[in-house]
N, C-alpha and C positions, 0 to 999 in steps of 0.2 A: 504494500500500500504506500503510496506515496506519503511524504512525510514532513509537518514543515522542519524550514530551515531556520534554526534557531544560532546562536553564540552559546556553547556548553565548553564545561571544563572538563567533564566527565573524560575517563579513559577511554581511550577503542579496544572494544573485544579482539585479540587476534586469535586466529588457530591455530591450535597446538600442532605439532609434529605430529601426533598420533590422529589428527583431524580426517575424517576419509572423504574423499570428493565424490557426491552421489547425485543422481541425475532424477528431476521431479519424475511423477508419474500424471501427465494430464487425466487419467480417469479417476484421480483422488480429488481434482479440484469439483467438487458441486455448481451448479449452475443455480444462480439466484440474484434477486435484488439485496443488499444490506447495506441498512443506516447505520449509520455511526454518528455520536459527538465528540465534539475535541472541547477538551478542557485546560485551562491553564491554573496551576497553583497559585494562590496570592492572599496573604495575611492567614495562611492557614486553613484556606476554603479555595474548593475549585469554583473556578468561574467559567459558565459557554462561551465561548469563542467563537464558532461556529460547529460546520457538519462536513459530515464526508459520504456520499453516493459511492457502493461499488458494486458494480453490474458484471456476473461470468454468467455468460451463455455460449454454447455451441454455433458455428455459422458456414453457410459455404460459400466461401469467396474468391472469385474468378476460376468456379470449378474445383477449390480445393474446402474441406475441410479442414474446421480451425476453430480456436478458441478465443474470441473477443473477450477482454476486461475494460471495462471503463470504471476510474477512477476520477469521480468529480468530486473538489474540495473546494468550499465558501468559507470563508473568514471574515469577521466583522461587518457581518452586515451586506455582503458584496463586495465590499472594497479589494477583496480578494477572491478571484475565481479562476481555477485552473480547471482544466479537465484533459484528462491522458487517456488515449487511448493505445492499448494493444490490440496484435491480432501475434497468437501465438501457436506452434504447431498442437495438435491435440496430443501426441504423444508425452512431449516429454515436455511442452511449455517453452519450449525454444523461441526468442525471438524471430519473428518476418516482416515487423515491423510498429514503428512507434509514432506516434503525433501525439504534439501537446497542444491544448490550444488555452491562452491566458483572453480571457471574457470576452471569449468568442473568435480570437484573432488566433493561426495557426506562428507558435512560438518555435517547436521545434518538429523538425520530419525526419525519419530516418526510416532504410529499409535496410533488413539485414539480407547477407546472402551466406553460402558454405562457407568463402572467402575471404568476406569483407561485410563493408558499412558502406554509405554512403547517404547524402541527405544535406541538411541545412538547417543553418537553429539564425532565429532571428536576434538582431542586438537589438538594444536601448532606443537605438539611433534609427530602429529601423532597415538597415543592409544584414543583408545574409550573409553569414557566413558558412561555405562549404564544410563538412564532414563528411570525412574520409577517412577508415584504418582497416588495413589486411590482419583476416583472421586468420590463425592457423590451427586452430580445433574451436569445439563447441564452446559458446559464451550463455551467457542469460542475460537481461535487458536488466540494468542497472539503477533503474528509475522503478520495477515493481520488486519491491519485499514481501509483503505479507501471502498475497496469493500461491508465489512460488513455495516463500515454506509451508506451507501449509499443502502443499503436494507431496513432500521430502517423507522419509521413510523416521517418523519421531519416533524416538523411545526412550526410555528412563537411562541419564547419562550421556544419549548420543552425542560427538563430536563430526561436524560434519563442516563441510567447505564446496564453495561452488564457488567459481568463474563467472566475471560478469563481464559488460561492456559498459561506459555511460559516457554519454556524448559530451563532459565537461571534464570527469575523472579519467576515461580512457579504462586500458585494463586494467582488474581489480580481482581479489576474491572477497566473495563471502565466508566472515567466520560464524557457525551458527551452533550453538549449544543447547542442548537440553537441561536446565538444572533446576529442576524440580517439579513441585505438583501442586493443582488447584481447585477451587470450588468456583465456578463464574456464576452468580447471579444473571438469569435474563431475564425476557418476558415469560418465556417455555414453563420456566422454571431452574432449577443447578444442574450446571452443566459441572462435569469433571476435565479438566484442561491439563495441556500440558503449559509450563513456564520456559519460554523459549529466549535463549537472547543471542542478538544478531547486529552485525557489526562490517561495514566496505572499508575498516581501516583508513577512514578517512575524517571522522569523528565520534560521537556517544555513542554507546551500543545501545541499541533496543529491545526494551523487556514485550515481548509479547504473549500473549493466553491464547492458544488452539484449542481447540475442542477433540476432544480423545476420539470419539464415535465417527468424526466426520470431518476434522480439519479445519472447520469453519474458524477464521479469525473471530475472534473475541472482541481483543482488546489491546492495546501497546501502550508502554509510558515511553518516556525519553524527557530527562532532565524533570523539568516540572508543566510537561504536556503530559496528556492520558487522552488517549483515546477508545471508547468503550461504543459493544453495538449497542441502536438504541436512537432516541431524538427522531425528529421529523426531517423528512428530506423531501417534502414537497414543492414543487417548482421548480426541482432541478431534473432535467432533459431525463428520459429514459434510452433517447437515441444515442 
């Protein structure tokens, strides 16, 4: 799930030596709508900030079968609106391709291939700038978190690491940890979770809740954000 970008002092998770590089299973990810709210810590009480829309459904596009994610996140009211979308292979959740678009306007495009990247992410200014890097094995799209693990093979203890790409980091791994166990309150009612945390070596690691039975993201914190399922996500797109 995408994530905001905050200033943390927090350490980066890295993976240990004994970490094993394991590849998602798209028939572990669920197809559904789920709200989320993002909260921020302050004086000792979380406060809304806003919501996050994330949509997996199955799709066939230009002939191929494939897994769409959209990822739409509001903050303060509108003032911030992102929305990502993937389209990813149904096996293994591989990127084929990415767009972001910031309140309606396409920010960043990329399309992945066996060998490469290629695409264009918009400045400040306005001008494109080209993206371009040769791959030389399997990546993952470095902009989705939560969905991917939440495909991963979790268990009590796992150490696990994946490969990514991100069109502003470049190559990267994910370090991503199993350590320990949960109760998540929802609407359903307690779900039993696993406690995940995850890390691109590039800043805070993130604590995330999976749901045991089914994978379903829960929940993440990072620093003093929480985000839990749950809130209203009405008015934003289901396209």
């Amino acid at each position: 799930m995408m994530l905001v970008t905050v200033a943390l002092g927090a350490m980066s998770l890295k993976a240990p030596p004994s970490a094993a590089q394991v590849t998602p299973v798209g028939a572990r990810l669920e197809e559904g709508r789920s709200c989320y709210v993002l909260q921020i810590k302050a004086a000792d009480a979380l406060r809304p900030i806003g919501r996050t829309l994330q949509i997996v459904r199955r799709e066939r596009v230009d002939g191929r079968q494939v897994i769409r994610v959209i990822v739409h996140q509001q903050l303060q009211n509108g003032a911030f609106d992102v929305r990502d979308d993937f389209l990813l292979a149904t096996t293994d959740l591989r990127p084929l391709r990415y767009e972001s678009r910031s309140h309606g306007k396409v920010t960043v495009d990329v399309t992945y291939r066996a060998d490469g990247v290629s695409g264009y992410r918009v400045t400040k200014d306005g001008d494109r700038n080209a993206l371009s890097a040769a791959l030389e094995g399997p990546v993952w799209e470095g902009n989705l978190w939560g969905a991917v693990f939440a495909a991963l093979p979790l268990s009590q203890d796992a150490q696990l690491t994946l490969p990514f790409w991100h069109y502003e980091k470049g190559l990267g791994r994910f370090a991503i940890q199993v350590v320990g166990e949960d109760t998540v309150a929802v609407s359903s009612g307690d779900v039993a979770a696993w406690v995940v945390e995850a890390s691109d070596g590039s800043g805070p690691s993130v604590t995330y809740r999976f749901a045991k039975d089914n994978g379903r993201e829960l929940a993440y914190t990072m620093g003093g954000f929480t985000q839990t399922l749950g809130g209203d996500c009405a008015g934003l797109p289901d396209a």
